[in-house]
gemmi code that builds the backbone of each chain (N, CA, C; Angstrom):
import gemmi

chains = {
    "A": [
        ("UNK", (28.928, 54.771, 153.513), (28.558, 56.112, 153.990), (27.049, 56.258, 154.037)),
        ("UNK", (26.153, 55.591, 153.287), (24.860, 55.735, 153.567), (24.404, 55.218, 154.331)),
        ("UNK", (25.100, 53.999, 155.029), (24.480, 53.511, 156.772), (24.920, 54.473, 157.782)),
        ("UNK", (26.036, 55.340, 157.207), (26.237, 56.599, 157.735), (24.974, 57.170, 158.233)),
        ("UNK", (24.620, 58.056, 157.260), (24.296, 59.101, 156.985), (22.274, 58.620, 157.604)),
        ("UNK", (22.752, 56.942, 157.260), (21.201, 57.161, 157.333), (21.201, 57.016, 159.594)),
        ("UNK", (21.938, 56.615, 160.111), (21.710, 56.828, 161.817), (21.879, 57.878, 161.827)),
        ("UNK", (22.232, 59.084, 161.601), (22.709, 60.671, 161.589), (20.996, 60.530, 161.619)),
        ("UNK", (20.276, 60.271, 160.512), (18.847, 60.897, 160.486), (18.052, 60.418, 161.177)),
        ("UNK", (18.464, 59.074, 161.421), (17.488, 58.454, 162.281), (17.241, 58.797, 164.038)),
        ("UNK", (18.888, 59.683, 164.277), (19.073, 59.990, 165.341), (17.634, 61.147, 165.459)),
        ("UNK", (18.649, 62.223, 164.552), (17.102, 63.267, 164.714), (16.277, 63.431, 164.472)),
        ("UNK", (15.568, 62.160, 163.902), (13.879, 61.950, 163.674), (13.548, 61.612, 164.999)),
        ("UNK", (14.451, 60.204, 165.555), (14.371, 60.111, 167.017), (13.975, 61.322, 167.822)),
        ("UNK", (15.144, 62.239, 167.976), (15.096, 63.553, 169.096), (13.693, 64.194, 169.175)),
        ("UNK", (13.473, 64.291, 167.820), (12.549, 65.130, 167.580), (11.253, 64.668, 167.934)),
        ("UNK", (11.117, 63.529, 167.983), (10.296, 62.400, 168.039), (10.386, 62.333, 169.648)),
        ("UNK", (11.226, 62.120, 170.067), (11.330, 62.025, 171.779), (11.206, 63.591, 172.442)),
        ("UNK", (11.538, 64.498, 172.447), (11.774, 65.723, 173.049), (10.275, 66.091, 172.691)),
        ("UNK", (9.503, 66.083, 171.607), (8.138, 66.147, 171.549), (7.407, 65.782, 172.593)),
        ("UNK", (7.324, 64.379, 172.645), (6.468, 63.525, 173.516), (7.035, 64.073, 175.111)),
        ("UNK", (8.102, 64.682, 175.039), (8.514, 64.941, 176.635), (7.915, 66.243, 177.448)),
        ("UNK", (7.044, 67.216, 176.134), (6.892, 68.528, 176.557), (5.959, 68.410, 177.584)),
        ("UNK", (5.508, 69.524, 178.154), (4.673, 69.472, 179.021), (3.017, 69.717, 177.781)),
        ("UNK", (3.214, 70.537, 177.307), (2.015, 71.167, 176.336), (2.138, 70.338, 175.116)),
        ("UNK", (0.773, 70.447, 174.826), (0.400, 69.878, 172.946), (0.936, 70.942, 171.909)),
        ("UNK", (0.994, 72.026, 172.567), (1.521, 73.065, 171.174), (2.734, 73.251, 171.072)),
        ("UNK", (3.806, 72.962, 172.235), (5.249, 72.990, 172.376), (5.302, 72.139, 170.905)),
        ("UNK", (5.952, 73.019, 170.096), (7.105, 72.510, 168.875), (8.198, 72.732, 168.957)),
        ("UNK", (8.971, 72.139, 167.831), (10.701, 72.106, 167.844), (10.647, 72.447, 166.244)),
        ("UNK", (11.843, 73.427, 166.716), (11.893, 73.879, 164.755), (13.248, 73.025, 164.339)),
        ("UNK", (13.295, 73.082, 163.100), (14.517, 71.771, 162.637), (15.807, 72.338, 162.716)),
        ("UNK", (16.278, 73.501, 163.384), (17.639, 73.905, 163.525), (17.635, 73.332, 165.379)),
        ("UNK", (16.359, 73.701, 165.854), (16.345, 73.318, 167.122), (17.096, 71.746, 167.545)),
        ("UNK", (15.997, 71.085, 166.188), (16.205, 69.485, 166.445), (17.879, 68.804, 166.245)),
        ("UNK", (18.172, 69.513, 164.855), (20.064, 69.340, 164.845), (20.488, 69.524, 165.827)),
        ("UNK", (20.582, 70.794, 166.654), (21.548, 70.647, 167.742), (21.335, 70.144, 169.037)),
        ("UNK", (19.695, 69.588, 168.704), (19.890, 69.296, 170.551), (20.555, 67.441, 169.899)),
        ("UNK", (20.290, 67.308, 168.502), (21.173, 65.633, 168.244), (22.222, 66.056, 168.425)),
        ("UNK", (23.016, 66.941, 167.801), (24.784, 67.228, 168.179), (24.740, 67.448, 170.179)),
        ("UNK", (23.911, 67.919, 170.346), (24.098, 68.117, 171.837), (24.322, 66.876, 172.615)),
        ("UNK", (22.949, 65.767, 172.152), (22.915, 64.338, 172.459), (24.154, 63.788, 172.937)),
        ("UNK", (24.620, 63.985, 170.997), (25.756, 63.001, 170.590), (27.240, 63.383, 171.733)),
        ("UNK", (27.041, 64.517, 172.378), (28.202, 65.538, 172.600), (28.131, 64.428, 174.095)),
        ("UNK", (26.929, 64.677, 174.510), (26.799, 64.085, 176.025), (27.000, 62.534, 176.521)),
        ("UNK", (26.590, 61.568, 175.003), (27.030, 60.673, 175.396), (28.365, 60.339, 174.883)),
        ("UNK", (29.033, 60.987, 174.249), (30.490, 60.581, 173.792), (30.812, 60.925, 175.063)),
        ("UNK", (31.188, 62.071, 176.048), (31.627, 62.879, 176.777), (31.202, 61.298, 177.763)),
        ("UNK", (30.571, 60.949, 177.745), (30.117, 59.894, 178.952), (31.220, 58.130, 178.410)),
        ("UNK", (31.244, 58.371, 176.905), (31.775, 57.295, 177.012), (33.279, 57.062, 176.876)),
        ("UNK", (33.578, 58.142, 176.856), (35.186, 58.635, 176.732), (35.301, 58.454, 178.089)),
        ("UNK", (34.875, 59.380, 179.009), (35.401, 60.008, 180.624), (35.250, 58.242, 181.227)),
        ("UNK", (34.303, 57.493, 181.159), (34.274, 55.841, 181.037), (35.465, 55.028, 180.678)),
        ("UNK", (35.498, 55.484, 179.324), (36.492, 54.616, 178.991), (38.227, 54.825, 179.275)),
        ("UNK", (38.173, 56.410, 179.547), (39.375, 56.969, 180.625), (39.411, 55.954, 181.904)),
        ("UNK", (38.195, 56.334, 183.101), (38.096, 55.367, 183.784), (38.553, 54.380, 183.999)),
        ("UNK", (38.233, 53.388, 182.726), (38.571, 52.348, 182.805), (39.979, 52.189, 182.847)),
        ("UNK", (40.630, 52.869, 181.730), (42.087, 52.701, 181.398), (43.179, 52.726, 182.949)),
        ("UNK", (42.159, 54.260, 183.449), (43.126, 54.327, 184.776), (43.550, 53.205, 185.936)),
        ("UNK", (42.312, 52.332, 185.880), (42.156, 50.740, 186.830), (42.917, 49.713, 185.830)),
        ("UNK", (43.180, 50.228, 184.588), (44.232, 48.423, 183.845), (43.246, 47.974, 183.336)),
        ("UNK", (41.553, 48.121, 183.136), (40.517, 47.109, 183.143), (40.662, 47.010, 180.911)),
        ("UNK", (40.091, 45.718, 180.743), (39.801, 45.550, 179.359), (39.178, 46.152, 178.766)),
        ("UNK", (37.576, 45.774, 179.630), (36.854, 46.613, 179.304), (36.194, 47.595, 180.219)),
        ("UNK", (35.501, 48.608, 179.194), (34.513, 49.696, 180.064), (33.142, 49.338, 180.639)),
        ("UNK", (32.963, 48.884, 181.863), (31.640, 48.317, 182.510), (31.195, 49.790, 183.220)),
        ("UNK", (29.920, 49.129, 183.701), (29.397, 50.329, 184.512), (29.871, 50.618, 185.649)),
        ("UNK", (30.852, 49.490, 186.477), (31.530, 50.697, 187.673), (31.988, 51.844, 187.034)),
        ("UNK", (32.629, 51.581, 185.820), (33.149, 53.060, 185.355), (32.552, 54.102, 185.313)),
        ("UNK", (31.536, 53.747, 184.633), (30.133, 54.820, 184.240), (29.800, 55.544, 185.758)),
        ("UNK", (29.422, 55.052, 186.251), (29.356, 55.236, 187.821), (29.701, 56.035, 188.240)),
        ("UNK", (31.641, 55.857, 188.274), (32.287, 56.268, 189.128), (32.516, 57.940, 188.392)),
        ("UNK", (31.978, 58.167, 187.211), (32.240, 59.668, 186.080), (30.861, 59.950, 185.724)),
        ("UNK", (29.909, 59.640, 186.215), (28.577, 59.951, 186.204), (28.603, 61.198, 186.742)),
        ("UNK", (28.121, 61.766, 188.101), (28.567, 62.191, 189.096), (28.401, 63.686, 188.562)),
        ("UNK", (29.741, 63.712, 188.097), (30.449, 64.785, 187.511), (30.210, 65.126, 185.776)),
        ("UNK", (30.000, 64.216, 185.249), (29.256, 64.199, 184.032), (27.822, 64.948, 184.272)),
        ("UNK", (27.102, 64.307, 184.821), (25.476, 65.352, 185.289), (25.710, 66.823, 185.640)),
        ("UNK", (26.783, 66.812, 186.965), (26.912, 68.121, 187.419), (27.376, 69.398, 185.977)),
        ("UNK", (28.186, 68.762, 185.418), (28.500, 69.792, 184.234), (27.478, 69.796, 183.340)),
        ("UNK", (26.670, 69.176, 182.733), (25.237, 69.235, 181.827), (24.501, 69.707, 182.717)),
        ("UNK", (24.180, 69.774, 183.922), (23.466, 70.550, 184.474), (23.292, 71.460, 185.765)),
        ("UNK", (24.705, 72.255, 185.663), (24.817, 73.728, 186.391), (23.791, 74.158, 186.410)),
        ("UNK", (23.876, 75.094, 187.448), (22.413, 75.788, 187.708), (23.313, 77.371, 187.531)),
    ],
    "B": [
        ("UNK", (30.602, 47.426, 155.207), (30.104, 46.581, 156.106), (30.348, 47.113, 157.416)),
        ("UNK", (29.151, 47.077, 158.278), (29.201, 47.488, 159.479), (29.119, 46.252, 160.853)),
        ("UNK", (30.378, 46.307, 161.436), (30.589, 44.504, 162.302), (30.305, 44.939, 163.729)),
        ("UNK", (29.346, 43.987, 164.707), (28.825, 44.846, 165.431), (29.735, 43.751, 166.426)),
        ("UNK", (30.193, 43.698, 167.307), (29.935, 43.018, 168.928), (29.018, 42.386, 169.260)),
        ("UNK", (29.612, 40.706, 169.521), (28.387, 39.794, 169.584), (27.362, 40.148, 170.431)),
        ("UNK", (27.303, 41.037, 171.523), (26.405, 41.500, 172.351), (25.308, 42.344, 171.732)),
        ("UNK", (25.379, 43.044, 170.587), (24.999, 43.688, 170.080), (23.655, 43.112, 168.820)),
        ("UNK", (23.781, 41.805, 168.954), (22.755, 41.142, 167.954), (21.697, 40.855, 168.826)),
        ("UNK", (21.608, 40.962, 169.618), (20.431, 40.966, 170.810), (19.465, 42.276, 170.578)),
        ("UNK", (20.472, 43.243, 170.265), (19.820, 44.359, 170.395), (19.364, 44.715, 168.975)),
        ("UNK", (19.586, 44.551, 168.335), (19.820, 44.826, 167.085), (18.268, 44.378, 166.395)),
        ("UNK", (18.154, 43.359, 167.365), (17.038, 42.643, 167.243), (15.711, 42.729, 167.530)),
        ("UNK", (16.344, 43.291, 169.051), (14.931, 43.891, 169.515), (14.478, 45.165, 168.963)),
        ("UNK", (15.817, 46.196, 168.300), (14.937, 47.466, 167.389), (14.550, 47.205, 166.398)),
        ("UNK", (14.941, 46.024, 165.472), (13.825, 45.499, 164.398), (12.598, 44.964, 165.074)),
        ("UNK", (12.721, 44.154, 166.199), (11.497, 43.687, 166.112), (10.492, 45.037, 166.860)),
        ("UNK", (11.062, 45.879, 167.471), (10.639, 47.589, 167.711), (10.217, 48.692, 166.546)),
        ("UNK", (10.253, 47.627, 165.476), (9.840, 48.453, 163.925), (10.300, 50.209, 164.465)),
        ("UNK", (11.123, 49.994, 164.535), (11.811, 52.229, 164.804), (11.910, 52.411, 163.337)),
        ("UNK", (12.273, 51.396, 162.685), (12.344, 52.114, 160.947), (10.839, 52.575, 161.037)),
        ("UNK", (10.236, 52.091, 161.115), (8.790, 52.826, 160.588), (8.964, 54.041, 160.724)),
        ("UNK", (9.629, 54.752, 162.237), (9.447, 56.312, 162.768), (10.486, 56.866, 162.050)),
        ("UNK", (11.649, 56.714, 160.981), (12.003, 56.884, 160.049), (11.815, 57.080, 158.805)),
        ("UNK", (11.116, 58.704, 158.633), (10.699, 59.163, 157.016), (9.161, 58.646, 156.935)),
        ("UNK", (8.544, 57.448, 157.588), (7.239, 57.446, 157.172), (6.195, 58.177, 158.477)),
        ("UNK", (5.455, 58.545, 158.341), (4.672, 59.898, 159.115), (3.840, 58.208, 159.641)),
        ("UNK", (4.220, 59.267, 161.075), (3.179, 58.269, 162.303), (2.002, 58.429, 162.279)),
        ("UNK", (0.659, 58.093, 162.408), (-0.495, 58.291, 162.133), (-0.682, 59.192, 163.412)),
        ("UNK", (-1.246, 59.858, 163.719), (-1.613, 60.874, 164.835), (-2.185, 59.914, 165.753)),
        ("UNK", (-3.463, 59.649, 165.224), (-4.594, 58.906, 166.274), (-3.751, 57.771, 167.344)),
        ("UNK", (-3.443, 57.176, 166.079), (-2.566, 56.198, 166.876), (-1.487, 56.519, 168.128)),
        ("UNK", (-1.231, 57.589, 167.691), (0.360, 57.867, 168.715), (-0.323, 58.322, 170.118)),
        ("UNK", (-1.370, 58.765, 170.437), (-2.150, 59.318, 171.591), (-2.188, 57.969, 172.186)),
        ("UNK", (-2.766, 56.694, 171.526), (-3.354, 55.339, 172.383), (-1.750, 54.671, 172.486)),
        ("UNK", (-0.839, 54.920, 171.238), (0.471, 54.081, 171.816), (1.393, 54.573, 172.695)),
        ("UNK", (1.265, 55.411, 173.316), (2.339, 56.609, 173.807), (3.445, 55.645, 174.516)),
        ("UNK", (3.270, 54.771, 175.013), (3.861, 53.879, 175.775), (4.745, 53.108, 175.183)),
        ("UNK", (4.490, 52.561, 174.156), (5.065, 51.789, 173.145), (6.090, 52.174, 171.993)),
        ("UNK", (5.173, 53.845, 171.511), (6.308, 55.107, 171.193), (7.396, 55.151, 172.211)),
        ("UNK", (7.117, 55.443, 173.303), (8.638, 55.461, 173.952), (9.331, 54.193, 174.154)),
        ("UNK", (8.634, 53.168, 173.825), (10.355, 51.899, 174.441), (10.824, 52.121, 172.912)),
        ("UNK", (9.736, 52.292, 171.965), (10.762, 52.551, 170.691), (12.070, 53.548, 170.301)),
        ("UNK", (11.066, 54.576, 171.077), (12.235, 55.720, 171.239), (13.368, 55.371, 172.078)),
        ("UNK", (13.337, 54.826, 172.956), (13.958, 54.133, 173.800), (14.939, 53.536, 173.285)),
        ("UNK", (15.013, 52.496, 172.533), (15.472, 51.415, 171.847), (16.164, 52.610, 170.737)),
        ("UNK", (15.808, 53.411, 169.839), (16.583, 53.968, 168.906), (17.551, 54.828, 169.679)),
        ("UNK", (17.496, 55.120, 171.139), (18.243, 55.809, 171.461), (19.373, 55.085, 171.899)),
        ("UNK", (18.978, 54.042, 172.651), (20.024, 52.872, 173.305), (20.979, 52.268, 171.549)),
        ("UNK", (20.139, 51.979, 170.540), (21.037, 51.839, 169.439), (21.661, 52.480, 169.103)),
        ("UNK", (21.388, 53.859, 168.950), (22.933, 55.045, 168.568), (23.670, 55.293, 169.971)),
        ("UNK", (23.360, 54.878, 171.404), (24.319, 55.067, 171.735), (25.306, 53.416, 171.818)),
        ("UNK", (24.659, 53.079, 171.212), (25.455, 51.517, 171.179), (26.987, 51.839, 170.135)),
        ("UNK", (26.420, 52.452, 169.078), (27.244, 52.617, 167.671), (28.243, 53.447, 168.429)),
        ("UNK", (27.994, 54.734, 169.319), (28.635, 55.668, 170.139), (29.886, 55.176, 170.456)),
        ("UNK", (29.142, 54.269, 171.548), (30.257, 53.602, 172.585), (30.717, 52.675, 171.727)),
        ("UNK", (30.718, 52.131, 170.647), (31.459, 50.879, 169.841), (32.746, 51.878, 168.966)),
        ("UNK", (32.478, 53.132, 168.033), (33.172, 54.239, 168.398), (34.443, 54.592, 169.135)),
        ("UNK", (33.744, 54.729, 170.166), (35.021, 54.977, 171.172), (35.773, 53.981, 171.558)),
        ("UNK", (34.841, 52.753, 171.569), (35.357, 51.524, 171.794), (36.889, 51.177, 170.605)),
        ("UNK", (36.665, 51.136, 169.674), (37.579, 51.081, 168.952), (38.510, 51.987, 168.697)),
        ("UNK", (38.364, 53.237, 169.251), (39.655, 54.340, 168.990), (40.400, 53.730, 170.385)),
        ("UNK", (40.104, 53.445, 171.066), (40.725, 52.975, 172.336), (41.096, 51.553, 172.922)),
        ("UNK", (40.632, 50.609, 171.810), (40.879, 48.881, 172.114), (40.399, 48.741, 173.402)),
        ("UNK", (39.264, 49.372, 173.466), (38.247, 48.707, 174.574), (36.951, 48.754, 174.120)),
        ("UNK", (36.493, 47.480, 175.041), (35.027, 46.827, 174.208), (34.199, 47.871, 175.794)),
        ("UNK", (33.150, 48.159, 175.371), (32.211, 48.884, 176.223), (31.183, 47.177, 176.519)),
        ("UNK", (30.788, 46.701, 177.968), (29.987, 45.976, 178.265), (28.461, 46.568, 177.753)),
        ("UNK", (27.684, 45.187, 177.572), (25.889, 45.247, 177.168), (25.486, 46.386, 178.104)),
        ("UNK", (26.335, 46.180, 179.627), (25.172, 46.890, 180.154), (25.680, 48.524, 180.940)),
        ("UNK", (26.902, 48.970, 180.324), (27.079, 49.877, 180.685), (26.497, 50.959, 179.405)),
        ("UNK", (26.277, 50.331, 178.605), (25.310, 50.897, 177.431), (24.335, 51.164, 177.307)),
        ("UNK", (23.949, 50.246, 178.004), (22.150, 50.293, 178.793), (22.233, 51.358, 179.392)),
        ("UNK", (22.858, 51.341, 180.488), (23.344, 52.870, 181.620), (23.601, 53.957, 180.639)),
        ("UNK", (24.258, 54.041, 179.869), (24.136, 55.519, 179.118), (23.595, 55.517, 178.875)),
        ("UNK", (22.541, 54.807, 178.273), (22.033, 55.282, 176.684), (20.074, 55.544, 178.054)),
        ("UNK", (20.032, 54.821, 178.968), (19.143, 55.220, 180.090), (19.749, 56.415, 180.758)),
        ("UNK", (20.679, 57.216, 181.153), (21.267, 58.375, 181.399), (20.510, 59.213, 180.229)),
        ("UNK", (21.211, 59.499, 179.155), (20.588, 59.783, 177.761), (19.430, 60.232, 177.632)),
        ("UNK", (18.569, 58.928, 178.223), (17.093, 59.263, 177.872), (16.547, 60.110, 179.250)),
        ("UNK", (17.248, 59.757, 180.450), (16.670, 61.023, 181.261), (16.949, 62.602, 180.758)),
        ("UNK", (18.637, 62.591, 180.595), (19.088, 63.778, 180.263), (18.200, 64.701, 179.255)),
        ("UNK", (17.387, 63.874, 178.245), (16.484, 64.242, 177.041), (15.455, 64.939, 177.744)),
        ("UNK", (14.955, 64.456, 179.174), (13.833, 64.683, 179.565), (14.254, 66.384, 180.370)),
        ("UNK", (15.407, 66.298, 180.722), (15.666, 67.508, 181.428), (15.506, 68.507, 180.468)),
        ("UNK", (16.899, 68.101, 179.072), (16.486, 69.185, 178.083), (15.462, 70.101, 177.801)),
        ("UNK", (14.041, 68.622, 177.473), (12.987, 69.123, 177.073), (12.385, 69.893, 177.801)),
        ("UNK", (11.888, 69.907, 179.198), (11.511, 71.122, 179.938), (12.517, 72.021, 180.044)),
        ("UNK", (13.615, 71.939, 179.820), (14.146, 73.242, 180.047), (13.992, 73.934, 178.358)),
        ("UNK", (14.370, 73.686, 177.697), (13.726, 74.029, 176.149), (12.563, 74.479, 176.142)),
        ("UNK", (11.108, 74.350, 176.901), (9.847, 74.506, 176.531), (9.422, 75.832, 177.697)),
        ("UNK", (10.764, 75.538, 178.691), (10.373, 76.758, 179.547), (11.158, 78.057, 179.011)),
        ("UNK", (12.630, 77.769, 178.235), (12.958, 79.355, 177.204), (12.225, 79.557, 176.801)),
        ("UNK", (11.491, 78.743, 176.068), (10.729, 79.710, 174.595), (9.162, 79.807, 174.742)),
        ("UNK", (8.712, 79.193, 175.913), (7.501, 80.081, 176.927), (8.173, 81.334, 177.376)),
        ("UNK", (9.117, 80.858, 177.833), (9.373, 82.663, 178.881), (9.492, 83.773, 177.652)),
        ("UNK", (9.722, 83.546, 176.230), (9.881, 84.170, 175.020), (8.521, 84.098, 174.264)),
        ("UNK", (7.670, 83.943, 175.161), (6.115, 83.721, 174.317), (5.985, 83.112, 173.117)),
        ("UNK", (6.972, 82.098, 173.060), (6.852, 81.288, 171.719), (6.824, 79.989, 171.887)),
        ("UNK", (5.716, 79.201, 171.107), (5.364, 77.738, 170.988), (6.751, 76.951, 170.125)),
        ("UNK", (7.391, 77.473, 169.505), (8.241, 76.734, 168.802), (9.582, 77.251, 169.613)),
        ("UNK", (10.052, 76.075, 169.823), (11.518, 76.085, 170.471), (12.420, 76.303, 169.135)),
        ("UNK", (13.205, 77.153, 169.396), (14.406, 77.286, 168.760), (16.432, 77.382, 168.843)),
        ("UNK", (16.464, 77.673, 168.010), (18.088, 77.468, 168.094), (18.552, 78.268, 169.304)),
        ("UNK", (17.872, 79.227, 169.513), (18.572, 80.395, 170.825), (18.010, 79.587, 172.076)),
        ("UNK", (16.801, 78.696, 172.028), (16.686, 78.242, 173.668), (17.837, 77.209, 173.784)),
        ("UNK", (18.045, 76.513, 172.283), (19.101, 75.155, 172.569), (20.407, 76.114, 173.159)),
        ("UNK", (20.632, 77.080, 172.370), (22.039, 77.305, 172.950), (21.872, 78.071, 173.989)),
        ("UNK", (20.830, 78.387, 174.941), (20.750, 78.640, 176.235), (20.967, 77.195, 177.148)),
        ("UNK", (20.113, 76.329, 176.621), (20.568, 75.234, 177.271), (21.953, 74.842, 177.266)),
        ("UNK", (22.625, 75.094, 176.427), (23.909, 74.308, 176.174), (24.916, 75.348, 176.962)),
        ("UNK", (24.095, 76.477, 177.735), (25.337, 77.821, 178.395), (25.632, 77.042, 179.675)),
        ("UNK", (25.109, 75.933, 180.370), (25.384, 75.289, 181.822), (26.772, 74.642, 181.245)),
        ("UNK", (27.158, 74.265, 180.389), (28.456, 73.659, 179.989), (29.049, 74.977, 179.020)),
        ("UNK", (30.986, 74.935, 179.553), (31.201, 76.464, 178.478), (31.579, 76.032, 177.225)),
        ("UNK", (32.038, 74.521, 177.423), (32.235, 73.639, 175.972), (31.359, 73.261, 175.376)),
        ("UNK", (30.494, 72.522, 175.902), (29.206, 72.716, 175.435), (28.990, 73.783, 174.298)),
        ("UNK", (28.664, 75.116, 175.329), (28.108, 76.520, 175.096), (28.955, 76.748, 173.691)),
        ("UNK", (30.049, 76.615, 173.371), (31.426, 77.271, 172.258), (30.786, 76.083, 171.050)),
        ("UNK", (30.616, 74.750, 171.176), (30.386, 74.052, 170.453), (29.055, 74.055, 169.888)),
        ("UNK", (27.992, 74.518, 170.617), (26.939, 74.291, 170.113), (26.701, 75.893, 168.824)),
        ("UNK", (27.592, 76.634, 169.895), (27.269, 77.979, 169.390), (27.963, 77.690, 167.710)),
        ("UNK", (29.150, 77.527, 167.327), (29.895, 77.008, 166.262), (28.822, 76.582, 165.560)),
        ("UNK", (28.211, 74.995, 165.459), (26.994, 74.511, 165.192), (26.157, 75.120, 164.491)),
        ("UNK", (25.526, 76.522, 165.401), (24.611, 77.020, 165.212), (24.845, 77.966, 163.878)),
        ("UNK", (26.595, 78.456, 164.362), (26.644, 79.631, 162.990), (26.955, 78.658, 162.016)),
        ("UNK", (27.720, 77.706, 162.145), (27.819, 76.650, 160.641), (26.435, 76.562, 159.775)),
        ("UNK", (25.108, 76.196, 160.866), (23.975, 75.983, 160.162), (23.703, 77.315, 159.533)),
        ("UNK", (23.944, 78.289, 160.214), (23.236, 79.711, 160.028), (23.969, 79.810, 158.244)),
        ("UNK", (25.445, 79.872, 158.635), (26.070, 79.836, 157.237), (25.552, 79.163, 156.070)),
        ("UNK", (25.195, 77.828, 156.549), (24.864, 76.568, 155.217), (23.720, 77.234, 154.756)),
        ("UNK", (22.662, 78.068, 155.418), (21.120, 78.236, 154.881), (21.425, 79.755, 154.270)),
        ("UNK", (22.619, 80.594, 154.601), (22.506, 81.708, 153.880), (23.040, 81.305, 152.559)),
        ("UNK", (24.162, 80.389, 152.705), (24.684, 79.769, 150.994), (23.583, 79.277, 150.536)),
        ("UNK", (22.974, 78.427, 150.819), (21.465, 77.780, 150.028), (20.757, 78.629, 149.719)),
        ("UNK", (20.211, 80.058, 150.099), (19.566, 80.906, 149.740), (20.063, 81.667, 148.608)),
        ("UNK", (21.029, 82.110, 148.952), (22.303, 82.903, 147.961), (22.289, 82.148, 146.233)),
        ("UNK", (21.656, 82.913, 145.834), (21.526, 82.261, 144.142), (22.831, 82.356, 143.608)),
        ("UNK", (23.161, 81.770, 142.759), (24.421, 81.304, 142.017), (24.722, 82.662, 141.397)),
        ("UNK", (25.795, 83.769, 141.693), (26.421, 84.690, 141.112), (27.415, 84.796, 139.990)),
        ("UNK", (27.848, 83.635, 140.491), (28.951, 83.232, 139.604), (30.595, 84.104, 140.594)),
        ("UNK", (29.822, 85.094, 141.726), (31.003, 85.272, 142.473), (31.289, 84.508, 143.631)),
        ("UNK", (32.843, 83.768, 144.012), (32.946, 83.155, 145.205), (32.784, 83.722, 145.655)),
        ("UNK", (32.173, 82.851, 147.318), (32.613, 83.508, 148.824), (33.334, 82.894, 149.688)),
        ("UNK", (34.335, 83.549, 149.905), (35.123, 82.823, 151.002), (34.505, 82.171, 152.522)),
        ("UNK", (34.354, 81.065, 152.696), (33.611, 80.881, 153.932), (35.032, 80.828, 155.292)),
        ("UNK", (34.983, 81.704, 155.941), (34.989, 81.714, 157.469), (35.132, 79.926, 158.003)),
        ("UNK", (35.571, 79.394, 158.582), (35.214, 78.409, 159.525), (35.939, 78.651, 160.816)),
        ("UNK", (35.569, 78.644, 161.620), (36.000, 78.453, 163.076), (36.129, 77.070, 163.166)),
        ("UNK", (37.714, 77.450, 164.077), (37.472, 75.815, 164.675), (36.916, 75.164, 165.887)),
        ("UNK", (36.188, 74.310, 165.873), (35.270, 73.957, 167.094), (36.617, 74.153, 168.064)),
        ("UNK", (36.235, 74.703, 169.230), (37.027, 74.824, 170.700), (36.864, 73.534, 171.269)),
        ("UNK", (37.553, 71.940, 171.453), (36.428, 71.121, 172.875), (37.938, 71.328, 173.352)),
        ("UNK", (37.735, 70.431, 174.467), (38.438, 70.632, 175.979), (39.515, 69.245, 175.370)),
    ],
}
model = gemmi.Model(1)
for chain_id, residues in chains.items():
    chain = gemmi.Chain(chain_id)
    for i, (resn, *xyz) in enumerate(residues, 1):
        res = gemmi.Residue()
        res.name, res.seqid = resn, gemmi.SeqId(i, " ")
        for name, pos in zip(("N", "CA", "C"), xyz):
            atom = gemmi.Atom()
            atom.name, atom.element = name, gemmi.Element(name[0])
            atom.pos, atom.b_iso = gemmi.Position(*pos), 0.0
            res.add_atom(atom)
        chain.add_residue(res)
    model.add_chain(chain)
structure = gemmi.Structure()
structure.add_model(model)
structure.setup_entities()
């Protein structure tokens, strides 16, 4: 559980660490309730990507999940993370 | 013990030799991070492509399918754009709110373009809200019953 616990943190030192460097401004901060959920958000978007994938895959018979899959549930994966 | 997919020692490799532990708990020197900015991101890069490696290995195993090297690559590069959208959209709530620090209400504005999303993050948010009023809450010696909702997903 502590190799657990320790990618959980490493994720959102990451985020926090990346979403920083992405702002437009030097004074843009992230407060640490901010930083948890945009990692649960992360985590939400790429499960959601590797599930709807690995659905994909299942539906073709395939072994494994390659990137035609990804591909072919991309698409529609983007469009729902980012409605306007 | 954590058993990775022989594909996965490649990588494994390149985020050690990407020292990302360093950006873990020990404080980056400032000066430095202005001249490495470049190098900060394949690291960031690389820690992101590694948790989504663990992700897809995850799912991989609830489902007896192995996820390929490089459809991992493809998410976990999806991922890192998607981060980039976040972040301007995060920095433009809490400008339009005259505030330098992004917070929990711009994330869960962001998270309103999805309604599962939106239900899950919101959950999230009151779980945290809950955990910091118990941490505050000095020891009475009276219980409180905690509330949980159950996350809504699809």
């Amino acid at each position: 559980t502590y190799t657990v616990h320790y990618y959980v943190l490493c994720l959102q030192d990451t985020i926090s660490k990346l979403l920083s460097s992405l702002f437009k401004e030097d004074k843009t901060k992230l407060s640490g309730d901010a930083v948890l959920l945009m990692a649960e958000m992360l985590k939400v978007f790429v499960q959601e990507a590797a599930v709807r994938s690995q659905k994909q895959a299942e539906s073709e018979d395939c072994d494994q999940v390659d990137i035609e899959h990804f591909e072919k549930i991309l698409p529609q994966l983007v469009r729902s993370f980012n409605k306007v | 013990m954590i058993r990775f997919p022989p594909n996965f020692v490649t990588l494994a490799q390149l985020w050690r030799k990407s020292r990302c532990f360093q950006l873990v708990g020990s404080k980056l020197p400032h000066s430095k991070m202005s001249v490495d900015t470049d190098e900060t991101h394949q690291r960031l890069k690389a820690a992101v492509h590694y948790t989504v490696g663990r992700l897809c290995q995850k799912v991989g195993e609830e489902h007896r399918r192995e996820f390929s090297r490089q459809v991992v690559a493809a998410i976990a590069e999806t991922a890192f754009r998607q981060c980039d959208v976040f972040a301007k959209d995060l920095e433009a709530f809490a400008r339009h709110a005259k505030r330098s620090t992004v917070n929990a209400e711009d994330v869960k504005l962001v998270a309103r373009r999805s309604t599962a999303l939106s239900i899950y993050i919101q959950n999230k948010s009151e779980e945290l809200t809950q955990e910091q009023r118990d941490l505050k809450k000095k020891s009475t010696g009276k219980r409180k019953s905690r509330d949980t909702e159950e996350d809504s997903r699809e």
